[in-house]
C-alpha positions as CSV (number, residue, x, y, z in Angstrom):
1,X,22.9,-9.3,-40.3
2,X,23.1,-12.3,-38.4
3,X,20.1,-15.3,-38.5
4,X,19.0,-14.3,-35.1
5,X,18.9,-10.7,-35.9
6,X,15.9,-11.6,-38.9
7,X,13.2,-12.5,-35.7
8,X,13.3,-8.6,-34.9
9,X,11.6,-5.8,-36.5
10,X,14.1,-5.2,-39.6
11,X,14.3,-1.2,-39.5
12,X,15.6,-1.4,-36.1
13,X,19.0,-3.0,-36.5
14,X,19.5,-2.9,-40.2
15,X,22.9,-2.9,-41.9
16,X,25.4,-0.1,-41.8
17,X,26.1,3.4,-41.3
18,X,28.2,5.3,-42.9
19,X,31.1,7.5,-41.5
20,X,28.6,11.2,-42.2
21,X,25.7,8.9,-40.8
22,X,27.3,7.9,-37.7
23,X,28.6,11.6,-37.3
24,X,25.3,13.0,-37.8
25,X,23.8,10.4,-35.3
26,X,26.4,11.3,-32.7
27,X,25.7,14.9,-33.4
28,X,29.5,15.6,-34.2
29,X,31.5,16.3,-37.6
30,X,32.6,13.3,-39.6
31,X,36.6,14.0,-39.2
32,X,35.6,13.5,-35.5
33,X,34.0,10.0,-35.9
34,X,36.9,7.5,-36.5
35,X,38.4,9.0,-33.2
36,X,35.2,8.6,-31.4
37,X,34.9,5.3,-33.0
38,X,38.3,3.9,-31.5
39,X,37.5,5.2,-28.3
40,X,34.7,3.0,-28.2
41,X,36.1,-0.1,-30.0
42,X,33.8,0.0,-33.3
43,X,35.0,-2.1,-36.1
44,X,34.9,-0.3,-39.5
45,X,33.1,-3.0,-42.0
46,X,33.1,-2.5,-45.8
47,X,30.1,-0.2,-45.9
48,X,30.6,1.3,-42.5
49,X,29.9,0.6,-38.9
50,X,27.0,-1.6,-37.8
51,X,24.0,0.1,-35.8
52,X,23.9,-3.0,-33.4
53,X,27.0,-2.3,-32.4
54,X,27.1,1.8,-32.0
55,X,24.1,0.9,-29.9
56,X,25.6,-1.8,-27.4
57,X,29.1,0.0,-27.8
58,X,28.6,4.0,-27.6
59,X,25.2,3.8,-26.0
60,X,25.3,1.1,-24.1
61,X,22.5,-0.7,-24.9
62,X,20.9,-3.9,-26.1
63,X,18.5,-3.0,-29.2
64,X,17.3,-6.5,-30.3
65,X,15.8,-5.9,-26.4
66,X,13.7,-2.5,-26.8
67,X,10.7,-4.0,-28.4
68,X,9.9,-5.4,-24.9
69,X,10.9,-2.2,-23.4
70,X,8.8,-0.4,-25.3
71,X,5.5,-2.5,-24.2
72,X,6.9,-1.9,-20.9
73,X,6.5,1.7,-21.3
74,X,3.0,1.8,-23.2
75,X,1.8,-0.9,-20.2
76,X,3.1,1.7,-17.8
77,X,1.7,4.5,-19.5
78,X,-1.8,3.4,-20.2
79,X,-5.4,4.2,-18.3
80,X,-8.9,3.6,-18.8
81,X,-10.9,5.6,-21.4
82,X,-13.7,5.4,-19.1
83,X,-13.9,4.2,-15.9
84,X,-17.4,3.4,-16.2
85,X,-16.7,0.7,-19.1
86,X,-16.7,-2.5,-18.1
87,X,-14.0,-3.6,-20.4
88,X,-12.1,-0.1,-20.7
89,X,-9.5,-0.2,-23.5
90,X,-6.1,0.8,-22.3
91,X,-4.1,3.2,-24.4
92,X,-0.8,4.7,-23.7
93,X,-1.5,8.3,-21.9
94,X,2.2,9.4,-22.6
95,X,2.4,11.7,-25.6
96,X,5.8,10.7,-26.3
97,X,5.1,7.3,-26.4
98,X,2.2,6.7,-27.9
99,X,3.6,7.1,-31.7
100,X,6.3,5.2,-30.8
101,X,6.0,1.8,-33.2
102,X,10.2,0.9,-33.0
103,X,12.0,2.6,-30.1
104,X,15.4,1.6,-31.5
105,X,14.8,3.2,-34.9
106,X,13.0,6.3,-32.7
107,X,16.7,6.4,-30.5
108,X,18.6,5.9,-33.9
109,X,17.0,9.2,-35.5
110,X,16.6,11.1,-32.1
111,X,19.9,10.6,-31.9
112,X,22.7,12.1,-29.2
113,X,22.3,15.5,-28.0
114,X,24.8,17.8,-26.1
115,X,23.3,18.7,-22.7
116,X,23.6,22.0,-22.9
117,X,21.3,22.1,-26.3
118,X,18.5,21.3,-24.0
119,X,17.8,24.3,-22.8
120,X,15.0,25.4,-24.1
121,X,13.1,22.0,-22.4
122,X,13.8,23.1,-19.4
123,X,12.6,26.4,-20.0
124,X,15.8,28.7,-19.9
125,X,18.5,30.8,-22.2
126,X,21.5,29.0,-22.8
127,X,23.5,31.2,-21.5
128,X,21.3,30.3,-17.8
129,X,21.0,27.0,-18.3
130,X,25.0,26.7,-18.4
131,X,25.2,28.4,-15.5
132,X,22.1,25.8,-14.0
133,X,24.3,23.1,-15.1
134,X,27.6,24.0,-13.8
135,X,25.9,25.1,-10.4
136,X,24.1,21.3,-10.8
137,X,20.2,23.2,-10.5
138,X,19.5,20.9,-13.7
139,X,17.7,17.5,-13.1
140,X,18.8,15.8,-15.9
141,X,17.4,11.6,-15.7
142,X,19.3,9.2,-13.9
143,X,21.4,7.8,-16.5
144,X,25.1,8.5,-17.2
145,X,25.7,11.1,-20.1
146,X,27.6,9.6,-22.9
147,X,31.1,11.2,-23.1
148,X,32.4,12.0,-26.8
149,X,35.0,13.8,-25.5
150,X,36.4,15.7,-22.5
151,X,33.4,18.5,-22.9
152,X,31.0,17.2,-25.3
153,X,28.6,15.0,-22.7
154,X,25.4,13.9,-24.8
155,X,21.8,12.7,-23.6
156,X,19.4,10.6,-25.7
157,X,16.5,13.1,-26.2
158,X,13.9,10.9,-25.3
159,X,15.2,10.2,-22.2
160,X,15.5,13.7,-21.2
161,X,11.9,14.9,-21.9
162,X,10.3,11.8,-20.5
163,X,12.3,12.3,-17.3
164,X,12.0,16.6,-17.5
165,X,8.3,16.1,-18.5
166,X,6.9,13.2,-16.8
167,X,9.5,12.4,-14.5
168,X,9.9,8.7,-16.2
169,X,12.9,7.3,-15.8
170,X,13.2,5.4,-19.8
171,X,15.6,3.0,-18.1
172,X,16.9,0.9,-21.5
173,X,18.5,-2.5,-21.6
174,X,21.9,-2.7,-20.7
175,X,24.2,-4.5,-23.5
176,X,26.2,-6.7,-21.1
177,X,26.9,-10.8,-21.6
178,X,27.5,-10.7,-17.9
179,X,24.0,-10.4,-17.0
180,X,23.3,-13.5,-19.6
181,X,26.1,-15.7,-18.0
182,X,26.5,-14.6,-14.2
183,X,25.2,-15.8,-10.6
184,X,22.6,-13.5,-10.7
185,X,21.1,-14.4,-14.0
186,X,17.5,-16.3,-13.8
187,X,18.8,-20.1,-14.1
188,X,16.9,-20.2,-17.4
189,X,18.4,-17.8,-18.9
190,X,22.1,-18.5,-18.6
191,X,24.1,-19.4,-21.0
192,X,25.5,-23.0,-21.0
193,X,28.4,-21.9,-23.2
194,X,28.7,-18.4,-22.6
195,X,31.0,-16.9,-25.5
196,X,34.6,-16.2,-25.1
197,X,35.5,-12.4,-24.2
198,X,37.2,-11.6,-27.5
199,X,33.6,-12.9,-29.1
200,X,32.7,-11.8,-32.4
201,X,29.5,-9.8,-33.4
202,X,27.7,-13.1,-34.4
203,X,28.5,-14.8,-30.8
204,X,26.9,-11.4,-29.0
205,X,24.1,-11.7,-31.4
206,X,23.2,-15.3,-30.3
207,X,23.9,-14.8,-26.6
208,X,21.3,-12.0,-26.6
209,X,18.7,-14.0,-28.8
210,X,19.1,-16.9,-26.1
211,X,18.3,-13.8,-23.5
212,X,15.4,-12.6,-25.5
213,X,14.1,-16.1,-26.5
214,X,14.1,-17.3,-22.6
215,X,12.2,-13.5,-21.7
216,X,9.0,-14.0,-24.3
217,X,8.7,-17.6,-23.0
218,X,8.9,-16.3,-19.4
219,X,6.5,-13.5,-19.7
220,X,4.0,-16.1,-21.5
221,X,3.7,-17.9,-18.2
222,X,1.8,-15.5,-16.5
């Protein structure tokens, strides 16, 4: 774990996985995980794979970056207790949410999900909801599936049922350097030495602390 990595809820990004844990996480067999795990251009380490990078690698996302999402969607979720308060508290309303104290370590033991396994959210046999899905009469959120293999496409589940239930779209932080060092970054929150492209897991590390550190002091100024 890198020194920037310590500022953020431990639980969420701690250590490795190993080669049955990754497999289970993926929902897939272990003898299919070093293939999967090429495909996506994980490094093995001594006592498995890192979670920080099967997040920003397989999912796609930046997890030292879902604390702040995860306010966002409580903020977004919440209403008065009573209107006639004058000072009503403001809870989260979304029963999905509301439990919700680390969304990274909530997506970590979710885990991935083949689409057609949720057919019983939707309310169908899965024998119909094939059918649904191959006909396109599924809504499924607006997010791209993650592809395992030619016919395994898997969902995050709590991006399924907020989108089938609620019709939230979880929308998660994309792990990308290019939004931290491009034109259409916020001036103060480019990188003045952006890291090379064959960067190693420390330089992402920092490039996404300097993201997160310039977000807080951002947000503080409203």
């Amino acid at each position: 774990m890198s020194k920037h990595e310590t500022f953020f809820p431990k639980s969420s990004i701690d250590g490795e996985v190993s080669v049955a844990d990754l497999g289970h996480h993926l929902g897939v067999s272990r003898n299919s995980v070093s293939a999967i795990a090429a495909m996506f251009g994980l490094t093995k380490f001594a006592k498995g794979y890192r979670k920080l990078d099967i997040f920003r690698q397989i999912h796609g996302i930046e997890p030292l970056l879902l604390p702040a999402r995860l306010a966002e969607l409580k903020a977004t979720g919440s209403g008065p207790i009573n209107s006639a308060d004058t000072q009503p508290e403001q809870p989260c309303l979304i029963a999905e949410i509301i439990d919700i104290t680390d969304l990274a370590v909530t997506l970590w033991e979710q885990g991935l999900v083949h689409r057609a396994d949720f057919a019983f959210e939707y309310g169908f046999a899965r024998g119909t909801f094939c059918k649904k899905l191959k006909s396109g009469g599924i809504s499924f959120p607006p997010v791209a599936a993650i592809q395992l293999s030619p016919n395994r496409e898997m969902y995050r589940p709590l991006e399924v049922i907020l989108w089938q239930r609620h019709n939230i779209a979880l929308t998660l932080p994309r792990a990308t350097l290019h939004s931290l060092i491009g034109p259409l970054a916020p001036p103060q929150m480019r990188l003045a030495n952006p890291p090379p492209a064959d960067r190693d897991p420390e330089a992402v590390d920092q490039a996404v602390f300097a993201l997160a550190a310039a977000s807080v002091v951002e947000k503080k100024r409203f």
